[in-house]
Phi, psi and omega in degrees: 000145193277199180245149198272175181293349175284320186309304178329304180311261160020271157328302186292300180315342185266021164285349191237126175220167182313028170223007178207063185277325148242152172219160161269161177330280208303329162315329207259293194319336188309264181294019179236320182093351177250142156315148207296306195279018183254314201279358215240339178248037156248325165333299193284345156306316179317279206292352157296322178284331167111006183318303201257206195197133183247071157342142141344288191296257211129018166279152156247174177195146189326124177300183140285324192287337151317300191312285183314318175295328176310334180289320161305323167255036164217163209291327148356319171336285170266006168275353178232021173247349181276320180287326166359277163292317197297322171290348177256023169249314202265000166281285159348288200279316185266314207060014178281202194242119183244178202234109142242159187199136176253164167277121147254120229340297153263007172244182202243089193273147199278080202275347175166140173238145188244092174299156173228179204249048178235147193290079206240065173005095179226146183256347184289173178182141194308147185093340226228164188223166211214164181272124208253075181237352203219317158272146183289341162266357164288319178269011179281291171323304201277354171291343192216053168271187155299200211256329191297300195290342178291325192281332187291285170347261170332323181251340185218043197202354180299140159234106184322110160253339194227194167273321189263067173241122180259114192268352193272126166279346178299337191282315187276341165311314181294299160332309195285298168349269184322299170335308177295332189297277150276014188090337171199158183270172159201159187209141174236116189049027199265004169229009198172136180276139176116339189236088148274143195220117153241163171222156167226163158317134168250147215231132116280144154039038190096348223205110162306088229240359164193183188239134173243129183209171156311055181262142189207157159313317189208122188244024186273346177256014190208009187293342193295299179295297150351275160343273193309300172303320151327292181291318171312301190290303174343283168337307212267336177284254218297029164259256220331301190281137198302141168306133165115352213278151146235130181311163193295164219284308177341287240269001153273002201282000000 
């Protein structure tokens, strides 16, 4: 019996898993088991509807509007309907481009971004996941990751992006050290020229459960106030949120 359109559908979303988060056309008919030209015209159904996402590069990747359902069965949910106003009081309050993001094992996934109107290169976008070595709530994240995932990082995860990307693991070792110290990250221009960032940790029960953060062109006359407003909306998201919470199990791996 052949297989119905639906099925079909079906088979191609189940091509993408942590080891095939982009693909090509052809890849995906490859690991779907359908002809090219089957795949490329349900692919566009997909992506009209927002399942998938069609890159530049002529890769695809999981939509957002897909993303968001995926959210429902997972704890990420209410963290990002509980951080919501806090991220539109500091977006107000800053006008920059603001950030939450939890870890998903070496990266730094994105749960909403709150834009701002100052001329700031950005490359995250909700849903979308970033390296986390290189953003200031990736380095949040990763300070206070496990001891397994700083080494996965550190050794096989510095990736140049920039000219100021910091690639030494002894430097970023040092680096993680302050973070945990002071409280909050900052990063210049290490993931995009044009761009600087800090973030700090949101806390349940002690327990670092996401990165709230910053972008702006320039942070040496404002990092202060930044922090400090950071931290405030930080406290309040993690008050907000029921004791005990933790983002999904995935999003802890």
């Amino acid at each position: 019996m052949a297989a119905s359109v639906s099925a079909k559908l079906l088979s191609l979303l189940g091509t993408f898993d942590a080891r095939h988060r982009r693909q090509t056309l052809s890849g995906m008919a490859r690991r779907s088991g359908l002809p090219v030209s089957t795949t490329h015209r349900l692919l566009a159904e997909l992506e009209a509807w927002g399942a998938v996402r069609r890159l530049e590069s002529g890769e695809y990747v999981i939509g957002t509007r897909l993303w968001r359902l995926g959210l429902l069965a997972a704890g990420e949910v209410d963290l990002s309907r509980v951080a919501e106003p806090f991220l539109h009081d500091l977006h107000a309050a800053t006008r920059a481009v603001v950030h939450l993001a939890v870890r998903e094992g070496t990266e730094a996934l994105y749960l909403d971004r709150v834009s701002g109107h100052a001329s700031v290169p950005i490359v995250s976008a909700t849903g979308g996941r970033l390296p986390l070595h290189s953003t200031g709530v990736g380095k949040v994240l990763l300070a206070h990751a496990p001891a397994e995932v700083q080494e996965e990082v550190l050794v096989h995860g510095l990736t140049r992006l920039t000219a100021y990307t910091v690639t030494e693991p002894g430097r970023m070792r040092a680096q993680l050290q302050r973070i945990r110290r002071d409280g909050y990250a900052q990063t210049f221009e290490e993931m995009t020229l044009g761009a600087c960032s800090v973030a700090v940790p949101v806390e349940v029960d002690g327990k670092v459960v996401a990165a709230l953060g910053i972008v702006v062109p320039d942070l040496r006359t404002v990092r202060a106030r930044l922090v400090a407003a950071l931290q405030v909306a930080a406290r309040g998201i993690g008050r907000s949120l029921e004791p005990g919470f933790r983002p999904s199990e995935e999003g802890l791996g």
